[in-house]
VOPAGU-2260 file (C-alpha; in pm, 1 decimal, decimal comma):
REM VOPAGU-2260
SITE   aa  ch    i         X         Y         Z
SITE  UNK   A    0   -2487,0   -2221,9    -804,3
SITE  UNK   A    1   -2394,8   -1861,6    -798,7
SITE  UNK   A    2   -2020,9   -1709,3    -779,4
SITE  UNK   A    3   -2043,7   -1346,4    -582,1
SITE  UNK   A    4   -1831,9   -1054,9    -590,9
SITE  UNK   A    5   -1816,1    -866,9    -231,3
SITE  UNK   A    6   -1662,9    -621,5    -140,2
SITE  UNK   A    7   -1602,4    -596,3     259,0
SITE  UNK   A    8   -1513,9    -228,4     344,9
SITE  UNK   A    9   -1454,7    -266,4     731,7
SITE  UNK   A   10   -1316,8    -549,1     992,7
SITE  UNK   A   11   -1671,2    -564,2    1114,9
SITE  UNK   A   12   -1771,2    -662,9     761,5
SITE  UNK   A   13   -1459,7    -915,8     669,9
SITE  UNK   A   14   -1526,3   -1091,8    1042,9
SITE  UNK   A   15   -1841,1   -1183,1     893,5
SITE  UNK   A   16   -1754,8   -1336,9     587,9
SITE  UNK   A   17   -1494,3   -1529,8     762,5
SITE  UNK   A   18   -1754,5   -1684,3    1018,7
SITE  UNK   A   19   -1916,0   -1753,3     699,6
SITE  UNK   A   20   -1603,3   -1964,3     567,4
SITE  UNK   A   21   -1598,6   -2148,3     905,3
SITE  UNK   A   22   -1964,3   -2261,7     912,8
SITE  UNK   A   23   -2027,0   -2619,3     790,6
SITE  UNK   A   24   -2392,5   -2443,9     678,8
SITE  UNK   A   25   -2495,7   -2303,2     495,9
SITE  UNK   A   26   -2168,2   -2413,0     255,5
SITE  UNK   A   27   -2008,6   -2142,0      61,7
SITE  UNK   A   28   -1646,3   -2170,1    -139,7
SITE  UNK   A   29   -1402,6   -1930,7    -132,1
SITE  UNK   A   30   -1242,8   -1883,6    -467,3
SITE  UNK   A   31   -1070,4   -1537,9    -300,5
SITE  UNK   A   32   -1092,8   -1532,7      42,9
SITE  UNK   A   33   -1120,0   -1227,6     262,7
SITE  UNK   A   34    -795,6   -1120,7     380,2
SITE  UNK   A   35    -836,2    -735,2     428,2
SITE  UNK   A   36   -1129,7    -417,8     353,2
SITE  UNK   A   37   -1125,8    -312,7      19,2
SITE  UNK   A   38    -999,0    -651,1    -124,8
SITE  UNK   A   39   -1253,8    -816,3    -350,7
SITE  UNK   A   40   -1379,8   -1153,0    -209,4
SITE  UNK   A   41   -1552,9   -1406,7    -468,4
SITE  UNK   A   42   -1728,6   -1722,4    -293,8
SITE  UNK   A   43   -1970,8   -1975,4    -495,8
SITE  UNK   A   44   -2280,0   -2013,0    -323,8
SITE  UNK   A   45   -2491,0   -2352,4    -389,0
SITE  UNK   A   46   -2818,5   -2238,5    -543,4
SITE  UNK   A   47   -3062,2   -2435,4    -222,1
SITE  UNK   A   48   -2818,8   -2112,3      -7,7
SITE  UNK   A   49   -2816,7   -1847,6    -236,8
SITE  UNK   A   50   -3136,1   -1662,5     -57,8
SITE  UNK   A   51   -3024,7   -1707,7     250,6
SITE  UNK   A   52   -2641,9   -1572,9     186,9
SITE  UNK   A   53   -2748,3   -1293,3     -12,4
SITE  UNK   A   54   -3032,2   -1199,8     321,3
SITE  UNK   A   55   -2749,9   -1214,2     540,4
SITE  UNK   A   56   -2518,5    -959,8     303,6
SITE  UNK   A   57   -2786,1    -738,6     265,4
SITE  UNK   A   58   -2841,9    -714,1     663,8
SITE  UNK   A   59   -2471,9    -649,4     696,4
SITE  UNK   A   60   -2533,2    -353,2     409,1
SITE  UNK   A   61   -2231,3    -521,4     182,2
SITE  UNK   A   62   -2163,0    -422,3    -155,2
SITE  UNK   A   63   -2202,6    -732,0    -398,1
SITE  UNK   A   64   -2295,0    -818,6    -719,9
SITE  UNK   A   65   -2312,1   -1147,8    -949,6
SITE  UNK   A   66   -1997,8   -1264,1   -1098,0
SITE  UNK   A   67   -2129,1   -1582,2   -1214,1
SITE  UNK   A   68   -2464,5   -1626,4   -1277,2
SITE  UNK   A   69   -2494,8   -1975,4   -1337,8
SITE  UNK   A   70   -2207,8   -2225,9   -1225,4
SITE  UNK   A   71   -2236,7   -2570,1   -1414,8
């Protein structure tokens, strides 16, 4: 598992990762959940997800990077 830093910068963007949140799949976990642009959001992301989360934040053109590279 992975832990990601994003950073939403618009509604459009935060509406996203909250659809995220509410989806049973793929499973994320908040560990700072989106509350408003420009706020830092860190979810782990179960390693059999991480391609497909990190597909979907690249379509939405969010700024993210690795906080945690490796989650025992």
């Amino acid at each position: 598992d992975q832990v990601l830093r994003v950073l939403p910068r618009n509604e459009e963007q935060l509406t996203v990762l909250r659809a995220l949140g509410e989806q049973g799949e793929p499973q994320v976990d908040f560990w700072r959940r989106p509350h408003r642009p420009a706020l830092l959001v860190d979810l782990r992301v179960p390693y059999a997800n991480l391609q497909e989360i990190k597909s979907l934040l690249d379509s939405h053109n969010f700024s993210y990077s690795v906080m945690i590279e490796d989650v025992q």
